[in-house]
PASE-136272 format. One line per field, with one value per atom (N, C-alpha, C): residue number from 1; residue in one letter; x negated, y, z negated. Coordinates in nm, 4 decimals, padded with zeros to 6 digits, m for minus. Atoms other than C-alpha are relative to their C-alpha. Layout:
BEGIN
i: c(NUM,...)
aa: c(A,...)
px: c(X,...)
py: c(Y,...)
pz: c(Z,...)
//
This chain:
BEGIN
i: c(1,1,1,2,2,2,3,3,3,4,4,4,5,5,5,6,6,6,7,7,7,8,8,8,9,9,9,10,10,10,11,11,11,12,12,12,13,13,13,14,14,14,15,15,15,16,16,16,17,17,17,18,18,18,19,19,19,20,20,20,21,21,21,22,22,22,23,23,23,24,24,24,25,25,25,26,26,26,27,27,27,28,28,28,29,29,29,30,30,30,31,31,31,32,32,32,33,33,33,34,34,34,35,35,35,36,36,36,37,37,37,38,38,38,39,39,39,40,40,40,41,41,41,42,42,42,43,43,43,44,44,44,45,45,45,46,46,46,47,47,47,48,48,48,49,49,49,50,50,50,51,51,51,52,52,52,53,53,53,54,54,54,55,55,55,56,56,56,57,57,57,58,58,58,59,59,59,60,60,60,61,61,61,62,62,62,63,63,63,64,64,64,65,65,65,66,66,66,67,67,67,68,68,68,69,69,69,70,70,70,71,71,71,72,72,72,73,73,73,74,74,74,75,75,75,76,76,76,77,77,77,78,78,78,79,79,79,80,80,80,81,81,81,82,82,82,83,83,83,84,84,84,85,85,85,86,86,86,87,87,87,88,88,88,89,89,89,90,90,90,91,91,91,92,92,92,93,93,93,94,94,94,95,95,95,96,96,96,97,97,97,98,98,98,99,99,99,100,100,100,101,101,101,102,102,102,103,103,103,104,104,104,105,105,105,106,106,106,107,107,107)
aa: c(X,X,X,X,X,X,X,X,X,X,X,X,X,X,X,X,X,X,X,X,X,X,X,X,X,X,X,X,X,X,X,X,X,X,X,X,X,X,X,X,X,X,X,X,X,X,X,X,X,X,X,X,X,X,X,X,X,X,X,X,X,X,X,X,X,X,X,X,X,X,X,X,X,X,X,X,X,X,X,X,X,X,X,X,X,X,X,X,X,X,X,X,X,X,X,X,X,X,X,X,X,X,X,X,X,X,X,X,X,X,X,X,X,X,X,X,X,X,X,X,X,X,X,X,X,X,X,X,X,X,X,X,X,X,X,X,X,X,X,X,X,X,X,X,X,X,X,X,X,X,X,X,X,X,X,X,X,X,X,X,X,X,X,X,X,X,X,X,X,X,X,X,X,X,X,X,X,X,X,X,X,X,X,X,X,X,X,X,X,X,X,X,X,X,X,X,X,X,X,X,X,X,X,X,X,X,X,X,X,X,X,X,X,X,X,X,X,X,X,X,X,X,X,X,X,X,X,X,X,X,X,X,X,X,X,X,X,X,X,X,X,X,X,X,X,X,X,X,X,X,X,X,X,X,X,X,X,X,X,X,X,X,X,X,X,X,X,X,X,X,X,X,X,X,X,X,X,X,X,X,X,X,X,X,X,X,X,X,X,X,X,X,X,X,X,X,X,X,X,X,X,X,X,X,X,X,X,X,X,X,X,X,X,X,X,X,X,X,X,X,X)
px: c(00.0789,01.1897,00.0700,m00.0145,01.2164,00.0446,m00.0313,01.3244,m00.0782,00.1140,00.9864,m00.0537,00.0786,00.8486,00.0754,m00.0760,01.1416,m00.0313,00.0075,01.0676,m00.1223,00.1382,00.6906,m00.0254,00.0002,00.7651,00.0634,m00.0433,00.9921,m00.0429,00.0615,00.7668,m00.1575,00.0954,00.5152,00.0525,m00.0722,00.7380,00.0589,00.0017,00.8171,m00.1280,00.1332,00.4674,m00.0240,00.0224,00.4388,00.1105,m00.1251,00.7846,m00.0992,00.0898,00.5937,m00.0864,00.0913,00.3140,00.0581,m00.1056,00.5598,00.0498,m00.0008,00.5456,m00.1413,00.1529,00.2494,00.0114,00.0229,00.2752,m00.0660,00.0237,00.2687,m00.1718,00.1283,m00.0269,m00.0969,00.1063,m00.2124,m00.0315,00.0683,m00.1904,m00.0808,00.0831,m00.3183,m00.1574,00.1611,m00.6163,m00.0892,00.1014,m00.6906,m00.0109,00.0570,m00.6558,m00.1481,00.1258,m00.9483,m00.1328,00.1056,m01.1548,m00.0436,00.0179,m01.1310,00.0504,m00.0131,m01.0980,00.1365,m00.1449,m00.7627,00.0403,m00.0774,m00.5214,00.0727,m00.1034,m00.2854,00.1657,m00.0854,00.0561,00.0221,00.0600,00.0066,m00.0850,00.0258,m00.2430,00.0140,m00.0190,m00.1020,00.1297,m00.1183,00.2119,m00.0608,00.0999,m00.0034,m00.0570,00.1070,m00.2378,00.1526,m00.0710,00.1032,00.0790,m00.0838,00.3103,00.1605,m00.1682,00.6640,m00.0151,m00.0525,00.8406,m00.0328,00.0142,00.7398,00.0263,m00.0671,01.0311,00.0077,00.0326,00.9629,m00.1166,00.1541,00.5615,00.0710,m00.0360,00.7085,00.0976,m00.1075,00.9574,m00.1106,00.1213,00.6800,m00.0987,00.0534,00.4498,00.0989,m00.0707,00.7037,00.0062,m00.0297,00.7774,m00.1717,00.1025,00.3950,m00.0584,00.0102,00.3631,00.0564,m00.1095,00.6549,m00.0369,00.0173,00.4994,m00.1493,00.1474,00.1742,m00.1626,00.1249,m00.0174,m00.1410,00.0681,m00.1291,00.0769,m00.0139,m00.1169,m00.0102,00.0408,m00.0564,m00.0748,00.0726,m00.2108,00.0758,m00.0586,00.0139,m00.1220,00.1180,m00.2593,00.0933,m00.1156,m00.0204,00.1321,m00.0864,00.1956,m00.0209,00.0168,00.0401,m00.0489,00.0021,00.0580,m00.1084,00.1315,m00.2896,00.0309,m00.0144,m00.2567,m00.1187,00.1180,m00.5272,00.0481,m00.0375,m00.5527,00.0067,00.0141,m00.4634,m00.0440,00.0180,m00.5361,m00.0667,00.0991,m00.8239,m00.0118,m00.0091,m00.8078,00.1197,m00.0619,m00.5606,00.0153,00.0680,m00.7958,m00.0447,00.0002,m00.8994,00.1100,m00.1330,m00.5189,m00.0084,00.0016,m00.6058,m00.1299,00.0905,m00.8999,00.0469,m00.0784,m00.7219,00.0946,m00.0933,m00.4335,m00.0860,00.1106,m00.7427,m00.0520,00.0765,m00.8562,00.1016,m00.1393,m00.5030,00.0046,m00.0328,m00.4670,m00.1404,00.1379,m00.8405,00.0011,m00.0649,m00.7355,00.0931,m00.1575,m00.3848,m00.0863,m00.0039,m00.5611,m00.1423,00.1068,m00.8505,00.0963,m00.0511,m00.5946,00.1000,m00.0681,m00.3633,m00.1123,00.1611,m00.6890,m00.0654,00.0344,m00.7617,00.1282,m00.0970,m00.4217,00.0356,m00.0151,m00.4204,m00.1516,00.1455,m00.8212,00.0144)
py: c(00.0031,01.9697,00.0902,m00.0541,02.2063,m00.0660,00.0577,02.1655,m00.0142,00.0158,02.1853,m00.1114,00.1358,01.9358,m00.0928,00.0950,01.7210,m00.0198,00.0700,01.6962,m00.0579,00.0351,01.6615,m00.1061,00.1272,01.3783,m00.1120,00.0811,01.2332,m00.0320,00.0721,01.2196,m00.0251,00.0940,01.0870,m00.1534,00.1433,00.7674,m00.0109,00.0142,00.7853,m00.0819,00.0507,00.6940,m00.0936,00.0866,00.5002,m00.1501,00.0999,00.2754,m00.0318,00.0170,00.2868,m00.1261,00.1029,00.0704,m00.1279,00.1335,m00.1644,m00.1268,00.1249,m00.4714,m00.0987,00.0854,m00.7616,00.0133,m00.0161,m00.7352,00.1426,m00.1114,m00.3876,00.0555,m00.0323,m00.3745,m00.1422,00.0768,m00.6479,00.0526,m00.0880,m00.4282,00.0979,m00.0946,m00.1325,m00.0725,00.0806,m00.3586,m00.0746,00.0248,m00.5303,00.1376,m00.0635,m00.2208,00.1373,m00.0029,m00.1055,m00.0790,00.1084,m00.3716,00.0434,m00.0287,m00.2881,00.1827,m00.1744,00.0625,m00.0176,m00.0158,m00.0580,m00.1394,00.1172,m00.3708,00.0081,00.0325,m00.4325,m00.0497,00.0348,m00.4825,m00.1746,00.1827,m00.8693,m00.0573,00.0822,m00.9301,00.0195,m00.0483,m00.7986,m00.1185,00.0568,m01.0073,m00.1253,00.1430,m01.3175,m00.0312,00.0377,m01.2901,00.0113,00.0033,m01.2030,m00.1289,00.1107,m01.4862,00.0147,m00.0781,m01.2901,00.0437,m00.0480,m01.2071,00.1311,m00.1502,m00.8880,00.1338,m00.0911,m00.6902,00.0420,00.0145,m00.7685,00.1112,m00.1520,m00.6216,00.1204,m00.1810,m00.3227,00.0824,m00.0924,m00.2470,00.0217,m00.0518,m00.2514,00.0970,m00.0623,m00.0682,00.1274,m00.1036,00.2223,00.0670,m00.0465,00.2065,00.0956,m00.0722,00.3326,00.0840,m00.1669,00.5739,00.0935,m00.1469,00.7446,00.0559,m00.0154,00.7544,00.0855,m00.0169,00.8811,m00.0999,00.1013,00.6294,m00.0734,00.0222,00.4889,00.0726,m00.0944,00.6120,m00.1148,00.0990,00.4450,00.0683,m00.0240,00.4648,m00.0522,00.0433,00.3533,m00.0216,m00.0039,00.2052,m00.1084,00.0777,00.0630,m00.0290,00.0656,m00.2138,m00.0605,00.0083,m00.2098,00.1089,m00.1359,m00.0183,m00.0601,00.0628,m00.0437,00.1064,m00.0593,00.0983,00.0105,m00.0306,00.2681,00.0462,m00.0838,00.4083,00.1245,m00.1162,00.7489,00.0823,m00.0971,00.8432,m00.0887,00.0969,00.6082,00.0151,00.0198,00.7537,m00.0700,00.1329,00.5067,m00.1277,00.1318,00.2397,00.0317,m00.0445,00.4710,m00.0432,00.0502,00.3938,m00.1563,00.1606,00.0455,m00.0534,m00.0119,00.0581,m00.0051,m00.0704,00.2329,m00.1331,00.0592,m00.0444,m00.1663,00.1080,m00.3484,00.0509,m00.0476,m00.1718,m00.0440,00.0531,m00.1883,m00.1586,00.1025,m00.5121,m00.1021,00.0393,m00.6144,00.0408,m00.0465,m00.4233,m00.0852,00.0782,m00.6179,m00.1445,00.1241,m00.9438,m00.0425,00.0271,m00.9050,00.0501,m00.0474,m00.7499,m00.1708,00.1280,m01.1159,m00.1118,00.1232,m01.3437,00.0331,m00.0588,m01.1415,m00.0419,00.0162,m01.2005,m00.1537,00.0967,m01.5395,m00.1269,00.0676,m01.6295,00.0139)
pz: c(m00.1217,m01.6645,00.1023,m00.1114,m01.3970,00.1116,m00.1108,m01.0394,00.0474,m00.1155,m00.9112,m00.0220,00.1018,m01.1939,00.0697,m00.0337,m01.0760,00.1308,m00.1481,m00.7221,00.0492,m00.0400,m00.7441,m00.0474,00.0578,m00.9396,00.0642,m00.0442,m00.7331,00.1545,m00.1086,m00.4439,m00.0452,00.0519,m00.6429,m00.0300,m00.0294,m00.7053,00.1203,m00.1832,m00.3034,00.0129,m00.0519,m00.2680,m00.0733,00.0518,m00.5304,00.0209,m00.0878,m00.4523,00.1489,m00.1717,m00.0616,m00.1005,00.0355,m00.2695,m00.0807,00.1142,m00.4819,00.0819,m00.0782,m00.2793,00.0239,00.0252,m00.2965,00.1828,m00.1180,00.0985,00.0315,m00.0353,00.1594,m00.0759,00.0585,m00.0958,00.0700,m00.0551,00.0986,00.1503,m00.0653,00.4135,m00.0388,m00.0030,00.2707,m00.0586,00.0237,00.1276,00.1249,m00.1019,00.4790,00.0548,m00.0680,00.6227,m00.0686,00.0028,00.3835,00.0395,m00.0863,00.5294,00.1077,m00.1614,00.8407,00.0819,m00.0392,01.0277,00.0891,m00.0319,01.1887,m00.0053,m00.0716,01.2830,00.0791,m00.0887,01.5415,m00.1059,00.0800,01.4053,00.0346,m00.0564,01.6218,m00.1462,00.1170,01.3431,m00.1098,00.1122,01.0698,m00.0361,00.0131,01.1445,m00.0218,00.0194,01.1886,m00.1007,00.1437,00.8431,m00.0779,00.1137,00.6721,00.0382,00.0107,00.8212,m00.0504,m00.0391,00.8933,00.0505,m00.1110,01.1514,00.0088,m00.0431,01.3451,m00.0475,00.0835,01.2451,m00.1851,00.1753,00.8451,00.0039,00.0637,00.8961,00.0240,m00.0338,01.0976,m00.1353,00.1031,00.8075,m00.0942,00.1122,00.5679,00.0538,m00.0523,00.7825,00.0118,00.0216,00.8117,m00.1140,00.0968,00.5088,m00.1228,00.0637,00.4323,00.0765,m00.0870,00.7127,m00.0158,00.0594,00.5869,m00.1158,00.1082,00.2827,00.0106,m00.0376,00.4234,m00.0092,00.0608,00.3210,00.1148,m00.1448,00.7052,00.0948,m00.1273,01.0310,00.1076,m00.0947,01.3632,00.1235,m00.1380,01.7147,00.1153,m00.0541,02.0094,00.1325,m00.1175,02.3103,00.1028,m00.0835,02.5884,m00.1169,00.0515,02.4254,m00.1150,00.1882,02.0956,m00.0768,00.0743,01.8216,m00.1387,00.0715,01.5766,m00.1411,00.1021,01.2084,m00.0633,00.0569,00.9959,m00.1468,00.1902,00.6145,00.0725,00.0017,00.6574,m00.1478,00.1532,00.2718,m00.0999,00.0731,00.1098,m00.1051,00.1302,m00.1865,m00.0696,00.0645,m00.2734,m00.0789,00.0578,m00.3159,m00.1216,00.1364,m00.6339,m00.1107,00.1317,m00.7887,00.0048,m00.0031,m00.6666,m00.1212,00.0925,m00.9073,m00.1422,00.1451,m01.1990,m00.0437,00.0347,m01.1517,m00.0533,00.0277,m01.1873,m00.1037,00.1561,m01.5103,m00.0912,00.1332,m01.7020,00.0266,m00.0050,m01.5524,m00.0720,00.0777,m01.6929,m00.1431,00.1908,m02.0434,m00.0340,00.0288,m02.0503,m00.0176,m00.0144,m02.0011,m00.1291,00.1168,m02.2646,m00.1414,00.1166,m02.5151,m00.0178,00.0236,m02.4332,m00.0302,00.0582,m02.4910,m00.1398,00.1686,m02.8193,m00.1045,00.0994,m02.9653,00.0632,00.0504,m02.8527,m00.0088,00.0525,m02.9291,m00.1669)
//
């Protein structure tokens, strides 16, 4: 592998690591729901401390994944890159294959 191969790969697992958390993947799913949140209710539906969402929330802006908005003394987060919810798709297919291939070998 090349150096280029190697790096395009390794910010493809950047982004993908960014999604490797059942939290962090339940923001980017409300925030397909909805066209933004407040980090107030983001902290509230997840049920941890402030500083916890914000680390997760960073950790998927850095990644590109959302985007924030600063309006006074709150800061509101959006999807910045929806096609996401496509790998969120793809990852509900293997997981729908995996679970009919374990019910076949034990039907």
């Amino acid at each position: 592998m090349n150096a280029k191969q190697q790096a395009k790969y390794e910010a493809r697992a950047r982004i993908i690591k960014a999604l490797a958390h059942p939290t962090r993947l339940f923001i980017v799913d409300e925030l397909s729901k909805h066209d933004q949140r407040c980090v107030c209710e983001l902290t509230e539906m997840i049920g941890a401390d402030m500083s916890t969402v914000s680390r997760h929330l960073s950790l998927l802006k850095n990644a590109g994944i959302i985007e924030d908005e600063k309006r006074g003394a709150m800061v509101y987060y959006r999807l910045r890159m929806g096609c996401v919810l496509k790998f969120f798709d793809c990852i509900e297919s293997v997981l729908a294959h995996n679970a009919e291939n374990q019910r076949q070998l034990l039907g």
